[in-house]
N, C-alpha and C positions, 0 to 999 in steps of 0.2 A: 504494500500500500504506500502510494505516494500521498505526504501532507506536508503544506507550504506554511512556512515562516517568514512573515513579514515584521519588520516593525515601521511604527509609528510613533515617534519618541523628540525627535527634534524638532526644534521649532527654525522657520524660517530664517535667515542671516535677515533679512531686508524684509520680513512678513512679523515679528515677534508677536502677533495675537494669532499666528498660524501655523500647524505644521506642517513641515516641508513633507507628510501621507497626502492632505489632503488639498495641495494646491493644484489649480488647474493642470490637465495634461491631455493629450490624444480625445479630446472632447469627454473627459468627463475627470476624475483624480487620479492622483499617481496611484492611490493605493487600489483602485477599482482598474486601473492598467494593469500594477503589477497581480491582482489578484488573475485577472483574463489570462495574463501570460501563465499560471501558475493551472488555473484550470484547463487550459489548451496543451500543458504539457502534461496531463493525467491525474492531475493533485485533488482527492476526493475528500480533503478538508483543509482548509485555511485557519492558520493561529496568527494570530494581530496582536506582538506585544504594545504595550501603550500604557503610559502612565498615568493617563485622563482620557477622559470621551468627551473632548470637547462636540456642541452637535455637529459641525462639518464632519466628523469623522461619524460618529454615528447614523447620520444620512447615507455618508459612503458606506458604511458596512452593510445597512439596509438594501443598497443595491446590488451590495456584493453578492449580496445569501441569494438572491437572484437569480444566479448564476446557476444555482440548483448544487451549493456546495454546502459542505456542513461549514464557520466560521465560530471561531472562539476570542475571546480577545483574555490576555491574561498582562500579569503584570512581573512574575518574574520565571524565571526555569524550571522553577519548582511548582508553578503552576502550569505550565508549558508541559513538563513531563507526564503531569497525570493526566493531561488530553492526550496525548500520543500513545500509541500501541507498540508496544518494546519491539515490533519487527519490523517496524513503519519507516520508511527511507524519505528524511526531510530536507526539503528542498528549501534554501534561508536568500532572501534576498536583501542587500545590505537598504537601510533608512536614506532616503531620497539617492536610488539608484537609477539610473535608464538606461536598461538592457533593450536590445534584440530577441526575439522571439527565439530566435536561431541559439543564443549563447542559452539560453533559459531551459529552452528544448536539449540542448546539448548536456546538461548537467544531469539532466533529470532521468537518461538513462536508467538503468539496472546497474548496482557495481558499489563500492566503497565508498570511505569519506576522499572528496572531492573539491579542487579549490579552484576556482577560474582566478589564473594572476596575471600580472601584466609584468615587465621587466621591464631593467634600462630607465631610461630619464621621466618616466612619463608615469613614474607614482606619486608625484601631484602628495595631497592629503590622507593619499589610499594606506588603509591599514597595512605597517610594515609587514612583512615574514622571514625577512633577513635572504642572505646573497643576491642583493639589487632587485628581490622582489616585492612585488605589493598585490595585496588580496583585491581582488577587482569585482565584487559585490555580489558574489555569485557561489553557493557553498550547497554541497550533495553529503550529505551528514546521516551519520546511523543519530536513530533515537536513543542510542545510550550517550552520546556525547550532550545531550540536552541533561540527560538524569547524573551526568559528569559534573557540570557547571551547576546545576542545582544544590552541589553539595559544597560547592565552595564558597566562603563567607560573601554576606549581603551585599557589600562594597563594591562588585564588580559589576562592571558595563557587558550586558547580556550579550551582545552581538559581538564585541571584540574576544567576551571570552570564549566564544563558540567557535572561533577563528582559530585562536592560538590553543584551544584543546586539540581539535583536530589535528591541526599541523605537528601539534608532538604525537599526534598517532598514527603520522604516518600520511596524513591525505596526499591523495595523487593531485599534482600541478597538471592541470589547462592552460598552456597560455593563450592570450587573449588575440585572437588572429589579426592580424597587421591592418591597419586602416579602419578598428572599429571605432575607434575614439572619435577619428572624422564621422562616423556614422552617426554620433552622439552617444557611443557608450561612456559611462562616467555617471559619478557622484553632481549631483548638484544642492546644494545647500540654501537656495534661494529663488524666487519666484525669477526673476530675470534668468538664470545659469539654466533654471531649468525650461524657460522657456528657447533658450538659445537649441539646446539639448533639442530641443523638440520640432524645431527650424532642420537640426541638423541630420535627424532620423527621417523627417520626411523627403529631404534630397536625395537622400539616402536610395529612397524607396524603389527612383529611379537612375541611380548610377547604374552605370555598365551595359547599359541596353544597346547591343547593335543594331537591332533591323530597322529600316532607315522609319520605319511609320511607327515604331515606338519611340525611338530618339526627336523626331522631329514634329511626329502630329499629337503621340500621347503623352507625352513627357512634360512638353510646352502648356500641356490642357492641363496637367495633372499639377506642375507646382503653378498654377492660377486657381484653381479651384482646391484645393486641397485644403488650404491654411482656412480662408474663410469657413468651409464645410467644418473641419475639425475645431474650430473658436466655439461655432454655435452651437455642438453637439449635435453634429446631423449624423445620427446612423447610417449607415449602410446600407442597411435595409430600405431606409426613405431611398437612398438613389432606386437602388434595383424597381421600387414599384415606378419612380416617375420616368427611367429607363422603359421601364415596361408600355409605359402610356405611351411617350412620343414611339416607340417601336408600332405598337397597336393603332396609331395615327397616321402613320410614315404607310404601314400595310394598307388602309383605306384608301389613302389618296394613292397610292399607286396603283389600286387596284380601279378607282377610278380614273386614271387614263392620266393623272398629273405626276407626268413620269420627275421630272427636274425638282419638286418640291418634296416628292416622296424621297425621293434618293437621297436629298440635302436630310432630310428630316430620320432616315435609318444612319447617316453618319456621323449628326449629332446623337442620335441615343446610342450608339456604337464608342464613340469617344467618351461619354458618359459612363457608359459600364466598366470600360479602364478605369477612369477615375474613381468609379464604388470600388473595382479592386483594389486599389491602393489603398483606400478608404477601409473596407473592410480589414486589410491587411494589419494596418495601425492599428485599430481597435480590437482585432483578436475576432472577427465574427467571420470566422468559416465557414457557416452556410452560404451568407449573404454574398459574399465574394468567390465561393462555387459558381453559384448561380451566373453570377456576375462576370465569372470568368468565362462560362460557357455561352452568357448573352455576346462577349466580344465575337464568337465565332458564327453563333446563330443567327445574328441578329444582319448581317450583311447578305449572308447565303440565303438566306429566305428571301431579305428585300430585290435581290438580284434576279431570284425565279422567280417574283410576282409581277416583277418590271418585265421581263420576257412576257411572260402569261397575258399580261394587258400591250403588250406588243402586239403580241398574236390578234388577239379581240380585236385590237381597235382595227389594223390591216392586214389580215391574215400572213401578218409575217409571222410563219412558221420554224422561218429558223433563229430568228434570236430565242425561242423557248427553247430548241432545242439545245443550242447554243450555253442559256443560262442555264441547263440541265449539265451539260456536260464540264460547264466551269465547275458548278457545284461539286460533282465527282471527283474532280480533277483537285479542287481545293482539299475537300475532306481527306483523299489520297496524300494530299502531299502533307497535312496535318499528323497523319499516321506516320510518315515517313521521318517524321522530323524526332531525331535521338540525341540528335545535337544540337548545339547554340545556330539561329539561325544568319545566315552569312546578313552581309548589310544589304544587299540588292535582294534577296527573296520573297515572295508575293506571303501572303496571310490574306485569310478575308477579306477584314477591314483595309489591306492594300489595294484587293481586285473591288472594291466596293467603290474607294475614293479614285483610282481607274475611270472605274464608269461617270461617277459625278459631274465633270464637266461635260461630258458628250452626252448625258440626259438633262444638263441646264440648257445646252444649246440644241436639242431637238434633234441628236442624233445619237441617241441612248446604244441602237444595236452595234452600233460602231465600237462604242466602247466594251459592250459585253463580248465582244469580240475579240480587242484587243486584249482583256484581261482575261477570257479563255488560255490564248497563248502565253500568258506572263506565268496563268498557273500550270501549264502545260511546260513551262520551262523549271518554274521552280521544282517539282513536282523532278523533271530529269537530271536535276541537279543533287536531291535531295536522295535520288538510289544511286545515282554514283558514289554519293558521300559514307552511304550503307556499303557501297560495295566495295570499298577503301580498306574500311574495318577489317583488321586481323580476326 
């Protein structure tokens, strides 16, 4: 059984009537982030040490239990210990930390006591461990090292001493893979550092994207809409359904014969549904961002065959349906084919989608279904050569 250890204990550097659990973050509190991150990686009870319930933290915990998780809040180890099950492998996240899902999931494995640390110049304030290391807020702990610290006199700082118990028992070293810090991994001690923090995870979200229609049409969407969405607490789920509307509007008017409005209108809810995955991605909501992932694909190949389809109707042109059938195979085919990172020039959907777009604003739609036939018919031969490469 996995159960996560948070605490809630310090108060802001630049907030002192708040603590740096429950200051704003990823559209709702740090402690309602770190707790998502902690349920998404298995954790079927959350302890919240804290030395007051001030109410912003009692709200958040209300949302947390939410979550459909058991939560406790305690106030020293020796209460911490009698909620834990002596076989229970506890997952500790350090007091105003901002991980990666990635580092959090990483820990939470099956295995020993566990320390994600960082080296070299860049332990900052981070709890030492000695030979130029520092704990980097992230600890994979048997429940006897809770029932350890519980026995040792009142005086000590619960977190730090759960730190250096493990480390004399041996915990295995993580280090913290190179360029997280740019990501926004790190402690932050105040409403500003951690808001910077959280500027710095959302860039994040889309470093490294090569194919040129993630880099250049959903990247550009995504850090503009992103920062506002996440201030106001906009779920992910609200994209996915208003994704869903302009898609179910985008299909009408194409299927009414308004090929240029329709088309415009599936590649804004298409660029939208990237943006719920990102969205989703931050806040930990895995369904909504399934969905959302799968609306990026569906949502261009359907509006493609209904622009065929009312092709057909309006002039019995026969072959753009045909045509937008055989893109569509030809996409989903090279969809399958793709095991690797995809090059920068190769077609996706939403590429053969924004393809067609001008050529159905300017009234010559089959043109372009045509032309993006062939883009995916090349991606598509590019992507079994890349298989057949493979050792």
């Amino acid at each position: 059984m996995l159960a996560g250890l948070i605490f809630a204990q310090e108060e802001a550097e630049d907030r002192p009537d708040r603590l740096i659990a429950t200051l704003p973050f990823a559209g709702a509190t740090l402690i309602e982030h770190h707790a998502r991150q902690l349920v998404n990686a298995g954790a079927a009870q959350v302890i919240v040490v804290a030395n007051q319930l001030p109410p912003e933290l009692l709200g958040a915990l209300s949302r947390v239990a939410r979550l459909g998780v058991a939560v406790d809040t305690v106030r020293s180890a020796t209460e911490a210990a009698s909620k834990l099950h002596p076989l229970s492998r506890v997952l500790m996240l350090a007091d105003g930390l901002v991980a990666t899902d990635k580092m959090v999931a990483a820990l939470a494995k099956e295995g020993g006591d566990a320390l994600l640390v960082v080296t070299g110049d860049g332990t900052g304030d981070l709890e030492l461990l000695g030979g130029n290391m520092a704990w980097a807020g992230v600890a994979r702990l048997q429940a006897q090292r809770v029932v350890e610290v519980a026995a040792l006199p009142r005086d000590y700082n619960m977190q730090s001493a759960l730190v250096r118990v493990a480390e004399q028992a041996g915990a295995l070293h993580l280090v913290l893979p190179e360029g997280s810090e740019g990501a926004g991994h790190g402690l932050a001690r105040g409403e500003q550092a951690l808001s910077t923090r959280g500027r710095q995870m959302l860039s994040a979200l889309f470093a490294g994207r090569r194919n040129w229609i993630e880099r250049w049409v959903f990247a550009p969407a995504g850090r503009l809409a992103l920062p506002p969405l996440v201030d106001r607490g906009i779920a992910a789920s609200a994209v996915a359904g208003i994704t869903g509307v302009l898609a179910v509007i985008a299909a009408a008017l194409l299927l009414r014969g308004v090929s240029g409005g329709g088309t415009l209108l599936a590649m804004v809810a298409t660029v939208l549904a990237s943006v719920g995955v990102a969205l989703g991605t931050l806040r930990g909501e895995r369904r909504a961002a399934r969905w959302l992932r799968t609306g990026v694909t569906a949502v261009p190949l359907v509006s493609t065959l209904l622009l065929g389809w009312s092709l057909w109707g309006e002039g019995g042109h026969e072959g753009s349906l045909v045509t937008a059938i055989f893109l569509a195979i030809l996409a989903l085919l090279g969809e399958r084919a793709m095991t690797l990172p995809r090059d920068t020039w190769w077609g996706s959907p939403p590429a053969y989608l924004l393809v067609v777009l001008p050529t159905a604003l300017l009234g010559f739609a089959e043109l372009g279904i045509g032309a993006a036939s062939l883009y995916a018919a090349a991606t598509l031969a590019l992507a079994i050569e890349e298989l057949r490469e493979q050792p």
